[in-house]
N, C-alpha and C positions, 0 to 999 in steps of 0.2 A: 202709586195708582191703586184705585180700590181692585177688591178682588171681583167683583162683577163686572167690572170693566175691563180687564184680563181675561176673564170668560168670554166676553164677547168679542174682544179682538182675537183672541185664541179660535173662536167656532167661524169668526168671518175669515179668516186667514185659510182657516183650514179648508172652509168652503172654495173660497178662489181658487186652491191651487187643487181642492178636487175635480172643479170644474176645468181646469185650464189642463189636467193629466190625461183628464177623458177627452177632449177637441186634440191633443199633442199623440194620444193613444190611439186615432182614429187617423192619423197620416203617419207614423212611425211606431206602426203594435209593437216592436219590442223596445221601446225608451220607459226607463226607469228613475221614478223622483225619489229622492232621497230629503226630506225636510226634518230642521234643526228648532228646534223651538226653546227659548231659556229665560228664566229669572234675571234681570241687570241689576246690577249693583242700586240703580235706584227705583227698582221695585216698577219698572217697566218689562216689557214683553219684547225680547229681540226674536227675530226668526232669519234663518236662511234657508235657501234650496238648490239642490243641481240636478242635472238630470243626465242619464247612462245610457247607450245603447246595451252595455253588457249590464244582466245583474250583478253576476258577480263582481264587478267593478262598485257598481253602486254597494253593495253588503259588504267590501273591503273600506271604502270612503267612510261608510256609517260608524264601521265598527274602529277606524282612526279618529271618528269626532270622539265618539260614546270614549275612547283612551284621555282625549284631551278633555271634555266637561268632567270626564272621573278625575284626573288631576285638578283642574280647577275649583273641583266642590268634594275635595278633601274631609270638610267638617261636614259635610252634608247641608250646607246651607244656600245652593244656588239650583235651586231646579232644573230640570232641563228633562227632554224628551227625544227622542230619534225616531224618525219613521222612515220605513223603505216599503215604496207601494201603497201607505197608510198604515203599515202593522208594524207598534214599536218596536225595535229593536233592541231595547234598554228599559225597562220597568223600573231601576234603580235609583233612576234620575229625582223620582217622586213631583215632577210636573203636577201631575193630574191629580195627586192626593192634595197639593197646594189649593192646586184652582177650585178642589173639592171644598177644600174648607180644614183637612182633614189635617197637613203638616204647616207648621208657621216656621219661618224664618226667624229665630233667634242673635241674630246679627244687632247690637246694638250701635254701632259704628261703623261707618262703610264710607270709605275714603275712594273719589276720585275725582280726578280734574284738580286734585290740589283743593278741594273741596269737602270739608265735613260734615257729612247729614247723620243726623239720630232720627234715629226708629223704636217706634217703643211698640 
């Protein structure tokens, strides 16, 4: 997927579920969203969300993903980002350098589904 088109499903995404935290925070003030946003293996945009009545529920969940995308992106080649309440939790991940233009995925081989794509 181009990178402009990651940016824009990345800011609609983000929008929706800004929008959908503010209507959810306006009938249970203290629920907390915790959203996952990541690089796939074929240079798509996976995202997930849950939501917490406790924060600190939600800050111990975030900080179990940010363990798991830090295993998973080893070589530092899978982006990813963690937000609780909208403020990342993980800078590391380098999401937002990607989307920026700023870090490229160096992956010339990416196997899944029994499937081999090149990337150059």
């Amino acid at each position: 997927m181009e990178l402009t088109t990651l940016n824009k499903e990345y800011r609609l995404l983000r929008e929706e579920c800004d929008e959908k935290f503010v209507k959810m925070s306006q009938i249970e003030p203290n629920i907390n969203v915790v959203e996952e946003y990541w690089i796939t293996s074929d240079h798509t945009l996976g995202n997930s969300r849950c939501y917490f009545d406790s924060y600190q529920m939600g800050i111990e969940y975030a900080l179990d993903r940010v363990d798991y995308r830090m295993t998973l992106n080893a070589e530092g080649q899978k982006p990813f980002i963690i937000l609780v309440n909208g403020k990342a939790i993980n800078t590391k991940g380098q999401l937002q350098a990607f989307l920026n233009g700023e870090f490229e995925i160096k992956a010339e081989n990416v196997v899944e589904s029994n499937v081999k794509r090149l990337y150059s």
